[in-house]
C-alpha positions as CSV (number, residue, x, y, z in Angstrom):
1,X,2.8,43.9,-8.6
2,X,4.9,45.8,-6.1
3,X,8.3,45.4,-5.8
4,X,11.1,47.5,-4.7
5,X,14.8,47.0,-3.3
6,X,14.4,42.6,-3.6
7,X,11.5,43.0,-1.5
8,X,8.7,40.5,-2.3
9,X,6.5,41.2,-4.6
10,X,2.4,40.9,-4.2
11,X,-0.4,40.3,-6.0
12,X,-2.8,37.9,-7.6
13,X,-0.1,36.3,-9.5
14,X,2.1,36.6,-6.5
15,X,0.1,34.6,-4.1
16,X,2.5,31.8,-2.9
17,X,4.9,34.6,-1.5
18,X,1.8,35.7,0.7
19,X,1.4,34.8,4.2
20,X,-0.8,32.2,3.1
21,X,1.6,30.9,0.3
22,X,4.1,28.1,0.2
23,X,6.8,29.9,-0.3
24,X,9.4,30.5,2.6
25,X,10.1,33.6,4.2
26,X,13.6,33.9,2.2
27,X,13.2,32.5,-1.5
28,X,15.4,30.0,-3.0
29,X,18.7,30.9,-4.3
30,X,18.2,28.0,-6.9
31,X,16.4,25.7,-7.8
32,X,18.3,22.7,-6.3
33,X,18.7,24.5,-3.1
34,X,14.5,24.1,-2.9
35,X,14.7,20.6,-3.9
36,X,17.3,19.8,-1.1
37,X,15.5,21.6,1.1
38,X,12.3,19.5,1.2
39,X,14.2,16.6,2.5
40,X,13.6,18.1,5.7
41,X,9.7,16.8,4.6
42,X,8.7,13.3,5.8
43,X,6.1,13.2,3.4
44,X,8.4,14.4,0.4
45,X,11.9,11.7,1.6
46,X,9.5,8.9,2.7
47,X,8.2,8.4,-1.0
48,X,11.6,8.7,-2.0
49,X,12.8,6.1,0.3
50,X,9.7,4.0,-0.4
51,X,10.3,3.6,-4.1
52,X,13.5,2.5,-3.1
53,X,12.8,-0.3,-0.7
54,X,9.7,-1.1,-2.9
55,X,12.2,-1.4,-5.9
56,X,14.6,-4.0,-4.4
57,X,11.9,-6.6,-2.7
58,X,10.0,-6.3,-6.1
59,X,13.3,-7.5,-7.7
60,X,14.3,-10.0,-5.8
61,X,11.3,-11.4,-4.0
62,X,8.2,-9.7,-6.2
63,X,6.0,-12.0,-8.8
64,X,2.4,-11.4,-9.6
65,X,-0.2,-8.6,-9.6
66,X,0.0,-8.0,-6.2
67,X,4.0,-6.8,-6.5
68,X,3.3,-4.9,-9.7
69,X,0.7,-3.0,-7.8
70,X,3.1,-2.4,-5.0
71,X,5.9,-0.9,-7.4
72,X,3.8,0.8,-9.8
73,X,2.0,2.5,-6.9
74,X,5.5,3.5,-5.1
75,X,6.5,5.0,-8.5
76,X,3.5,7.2,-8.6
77,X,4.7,8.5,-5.0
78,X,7.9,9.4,-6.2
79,X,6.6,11.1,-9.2
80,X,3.9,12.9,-7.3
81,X,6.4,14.2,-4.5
82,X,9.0,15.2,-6.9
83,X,6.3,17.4,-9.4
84,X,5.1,19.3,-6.3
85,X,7.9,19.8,-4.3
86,X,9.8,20.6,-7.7
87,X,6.9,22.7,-8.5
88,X,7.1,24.7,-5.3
89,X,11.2,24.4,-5.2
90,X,11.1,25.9,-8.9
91,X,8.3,28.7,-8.3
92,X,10.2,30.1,-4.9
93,X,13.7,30.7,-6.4
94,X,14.6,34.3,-6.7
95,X,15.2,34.1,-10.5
96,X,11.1,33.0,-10.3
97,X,10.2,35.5,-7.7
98,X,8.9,38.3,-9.9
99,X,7.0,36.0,-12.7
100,X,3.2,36.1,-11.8
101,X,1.3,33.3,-11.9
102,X,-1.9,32.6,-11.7
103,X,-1.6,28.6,-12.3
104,X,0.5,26.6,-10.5
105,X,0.0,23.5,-13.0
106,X,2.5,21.0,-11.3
107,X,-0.3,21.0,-8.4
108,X,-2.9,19.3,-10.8
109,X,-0.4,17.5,-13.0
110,X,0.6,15.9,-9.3
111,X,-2.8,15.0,-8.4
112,X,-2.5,12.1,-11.3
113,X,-0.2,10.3,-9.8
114,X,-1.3,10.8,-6.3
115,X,-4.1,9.1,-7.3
116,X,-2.7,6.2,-8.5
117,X,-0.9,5.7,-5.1
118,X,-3.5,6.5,-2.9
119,X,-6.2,4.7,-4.5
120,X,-3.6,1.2,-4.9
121,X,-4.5,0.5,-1.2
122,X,-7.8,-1.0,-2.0
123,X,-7.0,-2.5,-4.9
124,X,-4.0,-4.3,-3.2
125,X,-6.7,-5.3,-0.5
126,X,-9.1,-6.3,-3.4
127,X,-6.3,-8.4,-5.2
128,X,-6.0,-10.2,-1.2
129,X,-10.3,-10.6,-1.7
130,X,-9.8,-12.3,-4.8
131,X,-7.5,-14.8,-3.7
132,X,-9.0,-16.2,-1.2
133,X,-12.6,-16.3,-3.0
134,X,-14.2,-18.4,-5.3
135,X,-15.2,-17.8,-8.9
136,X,-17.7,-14.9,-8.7
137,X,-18.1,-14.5,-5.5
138,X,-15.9,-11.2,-5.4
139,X,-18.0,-9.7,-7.9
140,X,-20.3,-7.4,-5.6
141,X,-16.6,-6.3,-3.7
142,X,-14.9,-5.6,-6.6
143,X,-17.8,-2.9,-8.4
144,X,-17.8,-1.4,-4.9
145,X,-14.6,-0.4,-5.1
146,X,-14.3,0.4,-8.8
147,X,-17.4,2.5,-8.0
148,X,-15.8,5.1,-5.3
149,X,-12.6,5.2,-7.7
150,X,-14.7,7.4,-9.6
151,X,-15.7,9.7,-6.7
152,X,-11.8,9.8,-5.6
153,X,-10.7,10.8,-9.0
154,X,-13.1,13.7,-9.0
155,X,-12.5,14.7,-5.1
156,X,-8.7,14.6,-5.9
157,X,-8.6,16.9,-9.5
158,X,-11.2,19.0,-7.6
159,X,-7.7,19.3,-5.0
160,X,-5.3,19.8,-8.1
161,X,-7.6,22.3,-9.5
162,X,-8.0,24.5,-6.3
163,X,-4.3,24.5,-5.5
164,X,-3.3,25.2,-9.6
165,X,-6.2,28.2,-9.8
166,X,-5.6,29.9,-5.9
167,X,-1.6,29.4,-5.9
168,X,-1.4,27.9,-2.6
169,X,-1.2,24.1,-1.2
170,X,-4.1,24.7,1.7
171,X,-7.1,26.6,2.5
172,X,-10.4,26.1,3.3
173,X,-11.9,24.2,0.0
174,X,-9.3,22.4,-0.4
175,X,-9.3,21.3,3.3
176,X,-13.2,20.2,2.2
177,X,-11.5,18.3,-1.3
178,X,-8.8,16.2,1.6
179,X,-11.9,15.1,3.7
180,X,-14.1,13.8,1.0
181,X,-11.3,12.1,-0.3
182,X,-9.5,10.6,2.7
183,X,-13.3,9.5,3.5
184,X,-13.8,8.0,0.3
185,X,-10.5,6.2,0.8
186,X,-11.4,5.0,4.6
187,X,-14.6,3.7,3.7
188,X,-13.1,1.6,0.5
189,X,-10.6,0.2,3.2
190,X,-13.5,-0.5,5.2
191,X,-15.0,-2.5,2.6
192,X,-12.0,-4.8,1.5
193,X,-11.4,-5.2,5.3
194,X,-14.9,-7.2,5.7
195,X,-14.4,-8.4,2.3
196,X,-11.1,-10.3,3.5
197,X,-12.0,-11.7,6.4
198,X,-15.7,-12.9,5.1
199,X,-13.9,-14.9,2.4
200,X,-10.8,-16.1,4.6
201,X,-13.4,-17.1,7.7
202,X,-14.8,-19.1,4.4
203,X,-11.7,-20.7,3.4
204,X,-10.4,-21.5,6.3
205,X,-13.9,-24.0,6.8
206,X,-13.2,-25.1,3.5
207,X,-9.3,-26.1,3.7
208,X,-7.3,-29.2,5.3
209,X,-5.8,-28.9,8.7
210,X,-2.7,-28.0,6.4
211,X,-3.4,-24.4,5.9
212,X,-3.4,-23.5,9.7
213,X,-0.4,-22.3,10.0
214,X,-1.1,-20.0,6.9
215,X,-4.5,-18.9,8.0
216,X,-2.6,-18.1,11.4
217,X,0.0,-15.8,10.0
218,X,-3.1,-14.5,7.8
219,X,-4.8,-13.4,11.1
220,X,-1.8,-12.6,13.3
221,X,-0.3,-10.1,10.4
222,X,-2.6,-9.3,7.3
223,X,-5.6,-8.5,10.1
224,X,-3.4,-6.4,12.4
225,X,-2.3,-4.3,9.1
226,X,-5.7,-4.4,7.4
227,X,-7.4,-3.0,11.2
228,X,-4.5,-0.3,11.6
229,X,-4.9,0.9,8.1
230,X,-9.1,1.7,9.1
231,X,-8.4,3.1,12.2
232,X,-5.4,5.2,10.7
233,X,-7.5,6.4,7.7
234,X,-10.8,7.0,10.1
235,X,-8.7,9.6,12.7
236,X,-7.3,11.3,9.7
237,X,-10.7,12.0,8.4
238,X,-12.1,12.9,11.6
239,X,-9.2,15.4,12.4
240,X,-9.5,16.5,8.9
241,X,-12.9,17.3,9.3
242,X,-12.0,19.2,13.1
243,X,-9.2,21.4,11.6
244,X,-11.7,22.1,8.5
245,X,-14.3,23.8,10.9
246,X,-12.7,25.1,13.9
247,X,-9.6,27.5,13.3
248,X,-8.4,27.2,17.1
249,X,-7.3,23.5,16.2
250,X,-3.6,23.6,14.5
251,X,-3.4,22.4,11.1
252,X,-1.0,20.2,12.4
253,X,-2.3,17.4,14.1
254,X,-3.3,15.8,11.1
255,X,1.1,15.2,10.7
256,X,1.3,12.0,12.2
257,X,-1.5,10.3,10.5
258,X,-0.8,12.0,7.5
259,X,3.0,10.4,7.7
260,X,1.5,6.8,8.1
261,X,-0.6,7.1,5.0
262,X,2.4,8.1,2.9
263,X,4.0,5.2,4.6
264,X,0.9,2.5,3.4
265,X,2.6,1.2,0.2
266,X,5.9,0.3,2.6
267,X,4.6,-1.4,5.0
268,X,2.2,-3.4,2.5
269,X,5.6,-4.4,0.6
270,X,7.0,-6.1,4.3
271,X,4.0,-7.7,5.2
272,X,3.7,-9.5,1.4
273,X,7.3,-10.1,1.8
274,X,7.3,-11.8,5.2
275,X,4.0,-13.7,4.5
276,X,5.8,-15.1,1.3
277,X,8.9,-16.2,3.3
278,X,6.5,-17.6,5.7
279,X,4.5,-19.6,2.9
280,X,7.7,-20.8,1.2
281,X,9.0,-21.8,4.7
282,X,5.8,-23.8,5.9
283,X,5.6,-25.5,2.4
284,X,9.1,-26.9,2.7
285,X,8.9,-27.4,6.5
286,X,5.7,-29.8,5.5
287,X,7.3,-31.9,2.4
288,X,10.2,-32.6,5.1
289,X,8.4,-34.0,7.3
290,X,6.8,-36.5,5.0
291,X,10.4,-37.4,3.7
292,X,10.9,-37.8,7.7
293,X,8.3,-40.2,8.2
294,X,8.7,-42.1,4.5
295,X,12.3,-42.6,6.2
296,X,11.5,-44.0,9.1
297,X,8.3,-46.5,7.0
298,X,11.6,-47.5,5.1
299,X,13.7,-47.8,8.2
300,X,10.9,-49.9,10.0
301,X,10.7,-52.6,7.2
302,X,14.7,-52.7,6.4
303,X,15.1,-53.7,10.0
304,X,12.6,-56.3,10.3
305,X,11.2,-54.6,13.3
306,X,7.9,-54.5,11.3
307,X,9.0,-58.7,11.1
308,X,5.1,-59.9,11.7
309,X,3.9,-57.7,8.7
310,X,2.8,-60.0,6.0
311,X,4.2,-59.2,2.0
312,X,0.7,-57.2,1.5
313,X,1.0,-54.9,4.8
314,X,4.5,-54.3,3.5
315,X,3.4,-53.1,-0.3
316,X,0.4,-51.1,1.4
317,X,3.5,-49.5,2.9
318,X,5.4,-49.4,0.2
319,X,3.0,-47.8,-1.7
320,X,1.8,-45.2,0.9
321,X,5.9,-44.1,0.4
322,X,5.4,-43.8,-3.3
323,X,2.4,-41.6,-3.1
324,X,4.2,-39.4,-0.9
325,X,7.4,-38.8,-2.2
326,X,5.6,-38.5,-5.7
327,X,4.1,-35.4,-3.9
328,X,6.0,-32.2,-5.4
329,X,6.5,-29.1,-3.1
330,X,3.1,-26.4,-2.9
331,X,0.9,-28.9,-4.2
332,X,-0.6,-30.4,-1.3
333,X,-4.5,-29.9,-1.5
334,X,-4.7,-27.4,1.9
335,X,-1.9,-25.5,-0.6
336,X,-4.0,-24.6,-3.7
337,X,-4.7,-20.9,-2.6
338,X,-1.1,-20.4,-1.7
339,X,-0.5,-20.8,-5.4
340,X,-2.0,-17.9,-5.8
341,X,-0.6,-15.9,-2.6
342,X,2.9,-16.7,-2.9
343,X,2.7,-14.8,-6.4
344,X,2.4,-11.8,-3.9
């Protein structure tokens, strides 16, 4: 180590005060200071403002796996960005600055939870798949996707490990670790993408003339967010790959996309959120119009407009109304998979 007059110091165990360290130019004069600091960090306030938001829908509005996922996966982003950016707010304070070390461990530690955020996207997509198929038919979707967990574990400790043993957030091999990983994750999007519209292109053959307005939100939302989520995670693996091999491209570009994808868990949440409002909202629009036309069967044979009926046109009548109003809310047959959806 050298280290004179408050300089920095250098060294192996002095790496992330380098040029290619993490640290800033002018060290921390606490350790609250670097954690405050970091809100100027999209990637670092955007979990932190994600959790939040995830929190209060999955309070008020959230029931069923698909919600659980959505909080438990938003908790992992704020655990995740509070270890590192802790780590690095902790390691770059000037009562750390002339400790060497040659592990940063919050980097892997990290990696655990950014795992379990990352990787929720297609299982949230797989939860969709499962909804809207029948019995075993999700079997072959759902071992695909289990299957390239276990690649993304490895490409994503093999990223801890890198950044805990070289004491620095990005270089070349780890560059390598993101594009394996982000590619793992694009093409397990890819594959719950096809999955949910085979099965919903199958359901929506199967179902009453009920479910159209459900199947139209399906495809006017859920599609748009499922296609932008591919096309998101296939740029960022392709710029990835770009800033990997040719230096004159600035590590930057990759911002943007990199922004969205911390972003994923949010925007899920509104989309399960306003397809449940919309579910709940068709379902009762539907059951009020059959009170509306049981009324006006009622109406007609008060009246005696309906006169010329004999007694047994009037009892079929009479017993059409029955049936209906016997009818409770979200049962109607073109309803039984929102049973499961609206436990989004």
């Amino acid at each position: 180590m050298d280290s004179n007059n408050g300089s920095k110091p250098t060294g192996k165990g002095f790496i992330r005060f380098s040029i290619n360290g993490y640290c800033p130019s002018q060290p921390y004069k606490n350790f609250f200071e670097g954690i405050l600091s970091k809100f100027d960090e999209s990637t670092f306030y955007t979990n932190i403002l994600q959790f939040a938001l995830v929190s209060l829908m999955y309070l008020n509005a959230g029931k069923g796996k698909y919600w659980k996922i959505l909080f438990y996966a938003s908790f992992a982003g704020l655990m995740g960005a509070l270890i590192e950016k802790g780590t690095i707010a902790y390691t770059c304070t000037i009562h750390d600055m002339n400790n060497e070390r040659y592990y940063i461990y919050g980097f892997l530690i990290s990696e655990i939870f950014w795992i379990v955020k990352e990787y929720s996207i297609p299982l949230l997509n797989l939860t969709k798949i499962k909804a809207f198929s029948y019995e075993n038919s999700s079997k072959l979707f759902s071992i695909s996707i289990y299957f390239l967990f276990i690649f993304f574990v490895c490409s994503r400790f093999y990223i801890g490990f890198k950044r805990c043993t070289a004491g620095v957030l990005y270089n070349k091999e780890i560059k390598y670790g993101h594009m394996v990983a982000f590619s793992i994750m694009a093409f397990a999007d890819l594959i719950c993408t096809i999955g949910i519209i085979y099965f919903v292109g199958n359901h929506n053959k199967q179902e009453y003339n009920h479910a159209k307005y459900i199947d139209h939100y399906i495809k006017r939302s859920s599609y748009v967010i499922l296609i932008f989520v591919d096309i998101v995670s296939i740029l960022f693996v392709v710029i990835n790959y770009f800033i990997a091999h040719f230096e004159e491209i600035p590590e930057n570009d990759d911002k943007p996309f990199l922004n969205i994808k911390c972003s994923y868990i949010l925007i899920l949440a509104c989309d399960a959120l306003l397809f449940k409002y919309s579910v709940h909202l068709n379902s009762n629009r539907e059951y009020s119009n059959y009170n509306y036309e049981d009324f006006n069967l009622g109406s007609i044979n008060i009246n005696g407009i309906a006169a010329n009926y004999n007694g047994y046109d009037r009892n079929i009548n009479e017993n059409q109304r029955n049936s209906i109003l016997n009818v409770p809310p979200f049962i109607y047959p073109s309803l039984n998979y929102k049973k499961k959806l609206i436990h989004y």
